[in-house]
C-alpha positions in Angstrom: 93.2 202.4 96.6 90.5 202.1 99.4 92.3 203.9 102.1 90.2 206.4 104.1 93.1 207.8 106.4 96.1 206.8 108.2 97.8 208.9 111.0 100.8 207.1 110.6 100.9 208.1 106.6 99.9 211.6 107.6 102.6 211.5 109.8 105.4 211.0 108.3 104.3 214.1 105.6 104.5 216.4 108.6 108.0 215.0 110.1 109.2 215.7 106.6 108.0 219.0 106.4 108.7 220.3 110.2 112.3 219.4 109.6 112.8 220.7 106.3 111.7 224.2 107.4 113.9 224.3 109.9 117.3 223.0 107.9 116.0 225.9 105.5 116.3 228.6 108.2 119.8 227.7 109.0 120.1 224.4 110.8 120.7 223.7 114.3 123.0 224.5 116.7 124.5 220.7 118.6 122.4 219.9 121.5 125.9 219.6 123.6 127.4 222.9 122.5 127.7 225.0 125.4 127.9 228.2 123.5 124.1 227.9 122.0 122.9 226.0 125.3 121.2 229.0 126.4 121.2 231.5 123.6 118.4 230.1 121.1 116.1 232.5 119.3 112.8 232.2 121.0 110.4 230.1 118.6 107.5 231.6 117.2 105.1 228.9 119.0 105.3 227.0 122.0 103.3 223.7 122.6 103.3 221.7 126.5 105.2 218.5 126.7 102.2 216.2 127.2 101.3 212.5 128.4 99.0 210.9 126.3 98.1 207.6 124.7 98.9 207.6 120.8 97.2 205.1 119.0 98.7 203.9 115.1 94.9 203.0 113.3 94.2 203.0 109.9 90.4 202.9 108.5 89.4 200.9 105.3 86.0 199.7 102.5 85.5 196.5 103.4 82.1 194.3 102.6 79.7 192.6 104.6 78.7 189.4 103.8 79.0 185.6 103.9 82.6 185.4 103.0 84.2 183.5 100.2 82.3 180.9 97.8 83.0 177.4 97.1 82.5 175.6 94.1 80.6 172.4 95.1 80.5 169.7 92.5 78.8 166.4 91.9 80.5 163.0 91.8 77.3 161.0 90.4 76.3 160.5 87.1 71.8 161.6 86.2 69.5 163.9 86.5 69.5 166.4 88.9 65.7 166.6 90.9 65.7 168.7 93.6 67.7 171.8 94.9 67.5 173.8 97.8 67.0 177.7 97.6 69.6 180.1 97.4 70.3 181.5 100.7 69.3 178.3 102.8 71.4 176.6 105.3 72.2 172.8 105.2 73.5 171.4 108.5 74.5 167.7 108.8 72.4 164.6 107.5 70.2 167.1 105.6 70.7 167.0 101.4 72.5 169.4 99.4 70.8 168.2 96.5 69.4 165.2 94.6 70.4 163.3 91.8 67.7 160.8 90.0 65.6 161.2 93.3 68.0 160.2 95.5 69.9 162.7 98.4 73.4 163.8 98.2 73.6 164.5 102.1 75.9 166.8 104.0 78.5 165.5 107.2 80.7 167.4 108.7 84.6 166.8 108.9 87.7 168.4 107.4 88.5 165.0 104.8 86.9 164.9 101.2 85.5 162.1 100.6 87.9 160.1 98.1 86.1 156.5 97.8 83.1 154.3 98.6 83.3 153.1 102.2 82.4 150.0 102.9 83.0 146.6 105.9 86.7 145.9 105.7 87.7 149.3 105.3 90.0 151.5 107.8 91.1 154.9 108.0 90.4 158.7 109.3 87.6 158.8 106.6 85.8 155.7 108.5 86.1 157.2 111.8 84.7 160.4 110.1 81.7 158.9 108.9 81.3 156.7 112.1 81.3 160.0 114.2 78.9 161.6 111.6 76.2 158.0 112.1 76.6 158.6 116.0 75.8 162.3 115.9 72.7 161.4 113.9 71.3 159.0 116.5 72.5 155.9 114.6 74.7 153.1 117.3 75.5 149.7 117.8 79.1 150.2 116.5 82.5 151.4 118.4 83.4 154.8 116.8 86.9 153.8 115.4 88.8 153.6 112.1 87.7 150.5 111.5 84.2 149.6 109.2 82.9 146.5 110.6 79.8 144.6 109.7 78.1 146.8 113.4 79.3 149.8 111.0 77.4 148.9 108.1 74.4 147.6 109.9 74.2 151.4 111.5 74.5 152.5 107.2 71.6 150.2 106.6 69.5 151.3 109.4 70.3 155.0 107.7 70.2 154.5 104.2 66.5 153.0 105.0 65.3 156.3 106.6 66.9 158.1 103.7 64.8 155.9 101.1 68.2 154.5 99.6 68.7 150.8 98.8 69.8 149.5 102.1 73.9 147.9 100.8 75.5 149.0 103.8 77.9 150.6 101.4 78.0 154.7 101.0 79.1 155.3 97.6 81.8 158.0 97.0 79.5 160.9 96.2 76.9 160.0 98.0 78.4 162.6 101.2 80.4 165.6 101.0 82.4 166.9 103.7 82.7 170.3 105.4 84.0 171.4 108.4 80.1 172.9 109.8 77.3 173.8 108.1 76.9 175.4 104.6 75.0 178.5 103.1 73.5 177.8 99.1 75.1 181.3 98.3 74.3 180.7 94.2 72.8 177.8 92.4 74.7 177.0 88.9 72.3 174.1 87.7 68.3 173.8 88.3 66.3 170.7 88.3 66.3 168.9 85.0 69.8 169.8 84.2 72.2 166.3 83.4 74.9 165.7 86.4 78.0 164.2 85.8 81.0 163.8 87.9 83.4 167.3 87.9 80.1 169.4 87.2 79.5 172.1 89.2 75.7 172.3 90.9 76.3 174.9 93.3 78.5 177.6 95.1 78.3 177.4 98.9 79.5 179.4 101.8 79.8 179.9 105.7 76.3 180.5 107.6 77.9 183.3 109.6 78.5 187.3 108.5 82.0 188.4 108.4 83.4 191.2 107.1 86.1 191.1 104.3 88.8 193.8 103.3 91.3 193.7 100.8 94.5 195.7 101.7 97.7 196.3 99.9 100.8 195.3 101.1 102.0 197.9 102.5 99.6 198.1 105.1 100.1 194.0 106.2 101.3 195.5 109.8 97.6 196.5 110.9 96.2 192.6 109.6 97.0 190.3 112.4 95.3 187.6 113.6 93.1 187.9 116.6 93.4 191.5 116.4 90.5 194.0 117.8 88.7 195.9 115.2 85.7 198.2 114.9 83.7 197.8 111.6 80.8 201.1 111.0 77.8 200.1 109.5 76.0 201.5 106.9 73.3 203.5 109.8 76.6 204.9 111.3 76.4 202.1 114.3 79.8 200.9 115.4 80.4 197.1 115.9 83.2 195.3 117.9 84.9 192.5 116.1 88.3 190.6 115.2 89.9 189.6 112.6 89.5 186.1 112.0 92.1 184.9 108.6 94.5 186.7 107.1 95.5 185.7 103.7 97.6 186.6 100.7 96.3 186.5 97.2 97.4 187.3 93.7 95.4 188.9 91.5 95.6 188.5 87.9 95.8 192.2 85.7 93.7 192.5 83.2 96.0 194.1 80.9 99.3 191.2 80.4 101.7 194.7 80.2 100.5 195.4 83.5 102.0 193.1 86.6 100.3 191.4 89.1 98.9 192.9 92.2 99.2 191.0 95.6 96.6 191.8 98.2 96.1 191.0 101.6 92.8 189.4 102.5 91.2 190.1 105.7 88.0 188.0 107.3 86.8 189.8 110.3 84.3 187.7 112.5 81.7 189.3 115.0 80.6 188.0 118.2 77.4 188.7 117.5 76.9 189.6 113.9 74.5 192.7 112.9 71.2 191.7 112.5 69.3 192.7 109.1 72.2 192.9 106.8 73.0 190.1 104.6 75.4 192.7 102.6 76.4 195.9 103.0 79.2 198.1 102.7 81.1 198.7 105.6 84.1 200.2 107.1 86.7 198.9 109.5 89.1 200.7 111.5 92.1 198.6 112.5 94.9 199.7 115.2 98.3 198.8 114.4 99.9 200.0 117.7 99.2 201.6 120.5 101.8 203.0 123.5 99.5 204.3 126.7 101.2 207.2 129.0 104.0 208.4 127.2 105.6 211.3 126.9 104.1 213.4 123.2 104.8 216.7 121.2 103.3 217.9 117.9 105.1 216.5 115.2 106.4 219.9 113.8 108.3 220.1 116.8 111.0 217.9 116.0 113.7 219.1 114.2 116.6 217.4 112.2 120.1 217.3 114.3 123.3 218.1 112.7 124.8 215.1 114.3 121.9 212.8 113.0 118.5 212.1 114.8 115.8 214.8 116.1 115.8 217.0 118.4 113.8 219.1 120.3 114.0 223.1 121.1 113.1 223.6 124.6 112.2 227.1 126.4 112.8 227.7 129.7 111.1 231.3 130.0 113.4 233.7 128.0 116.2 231.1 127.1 115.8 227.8 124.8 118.6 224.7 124.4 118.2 222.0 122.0 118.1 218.4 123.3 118.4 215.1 121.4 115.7 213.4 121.8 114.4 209.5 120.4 111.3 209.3 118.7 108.7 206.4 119.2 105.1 206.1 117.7 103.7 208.3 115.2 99.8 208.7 115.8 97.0 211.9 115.8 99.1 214.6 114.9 101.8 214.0 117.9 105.1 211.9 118.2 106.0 209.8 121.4 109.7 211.3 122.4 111.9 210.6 125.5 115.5 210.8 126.5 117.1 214.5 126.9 115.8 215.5 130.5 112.1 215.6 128.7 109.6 215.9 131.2 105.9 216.7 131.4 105.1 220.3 131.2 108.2 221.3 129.6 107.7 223.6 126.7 109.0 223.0 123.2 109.5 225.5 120.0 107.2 224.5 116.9 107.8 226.4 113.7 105.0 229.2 112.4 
């Protein structure tokens, strides 16, 4: 388990233990009994009823890198010729790689590619493609779901500046389709190697660092999305990010009398990502709540009522009472408490 701390772990431990010493020495007399109002045993400590902001955070290993891989695989049958280095960026209209020669060229847009386009065709993937030609430079058509003969002229004009036979036609896996622009994060074939449609040429990625943790799922309160967190860097330097996905996974055990184990995947994204790291271990401290100016005493203050719920002993120079109080955030060592006349500057028993 990756878990470097976690106040709110740490304390529930010391509630447990601060109110089982106390049951041990005898319990507690009720909070509205006016025969023990005044007539406590003075406590061995006293700690100041205190404002403060309490903050729930939980630090974690996490990696820095590119984020996850994607398979990418070819839909053409030959030989492939050309592939580009691992580590480079392709952006839009540049190739991913070639097959007999010929590019396989990137456009952006969230729809695979599923058939050969061509004039008399309509649909989302049209208007993809037409808004792909048109960020490229290429016009004369009216960017719509519709591919007219202006369409494939503009696929003509295109396919002759990419050395392709000029049909006006794009054939299905002659594009692939991603959102932005990809990083060659591993290549699986090199030139020379056969292609054939379902083989897999290369694993791509995002072009931007993130940072990625794996959490249990337990701790799925501190993962939300949008969420400010602070990710140390391997020189000690503290960065500012968020977290950018969440997502839950399965992973398989390796040993079929052992069960599964579900994990929750964090992407954290910087604003302006740490320069000279491609990869790196990291680790990020999330905050899971946070309550600003309220009213705290030590944990080990709170003791277990009779009736049910905690209490607090408070001293008033030579005499002590006990009031009920309710307990809020957990955080640092402290619990947030209110209710019971608390006030700041009040002192309160704590156990030796």
């Amino acid at each position: 388990m990756n878990r470097r701390w976690t106040t709110a772990a740490v304390a529930g431990g010391l509630v447990a233990a601060g109110v089982t010493a106390y049951v041990l020495l005898g319990g507690l007399p009720k909070a509205e009994d006016p025969a023990q109002a005044g007539s406590g045993d003075q406590p061995a400590a006293t700690a100041d009823v205190t404002k403060a902001t309490l903050v729930d955070k939980e630090s974690h290993d996490g990696s820095l890198g590119y984020g996850d891989t994607t398979a990418l695989a070819t839909r053409l049958s030959g030989t492939v010729t050309w592939m580009p280095a691992v580590g480079a960026t392709v952006a839009r209209g540049k190739p991913l790689y070639k097959v007999d020669s010929d590019p396989v060229l990137l456009l952006y847009g969230s729809l695979p590619a599923y058939r050969d386009l061509r004039s008399g065709d309509k649909g989302t993937d049209v208007k993809q493609l037409e808004q792909n030609l048109w960020a490229l430079g290429y016009r004369g058509f009216t960017v719509d779901s519709e591919y007219t003969s202006s369409t494939a002229a503009a696929v003509e004009d295109w396919q002759d500046d990419l050395g392709l036979d000029e049909t006006g036609t794009v054939e299905l896996g002659r594009v692939v389709f991603r959102p932005t622009a990809v990083r060659v994060d591993s290549r699986t074939v090199e030139p020379g190697a056969a292609a054939q449609p379902g083989s897999e040429v290369m694993q791509i990625s995002g072009t931007g660092r993130v940072a990625t943790v794996k959490l249990d799922v337990a701790d799925q309160r501190i993962a939300k999305k949008g969420a400010k967190v602070q990710v140390t860097l391997p020189d000690g330097k503290t960065v500012d990010a968020r977290i950018a996905e969440v997502a839950t996974t399965v992973e398989q055990a390796d040993n079929p009398n052992e069960d599964d184990t579900t994990k929750i995947n964090v992407t954290i994204a910087f604003a302006k990502a740490p320069a000279g790291l491609d990869a790196a271990a990291v680790t990020v401290l999330f905050v899971a709540a946070q309550r600003a100016n309220v009213l705290t005493v030590p944990i080990n203050a709170l003791l277990a009522l009779a009736e049910g719920g905690y209490g607090l002993q408070v001293v008033d120079g030579t005499t002590t009472r006990i009031v009920a109080v309710e307990t809020g955030l957990f955080a640092d060592g402290r619990v947030e408490v209110s209710g019971g006349g608390i006030a700041e500057g009040m002192k309160v028993g704590v156990p030796a």
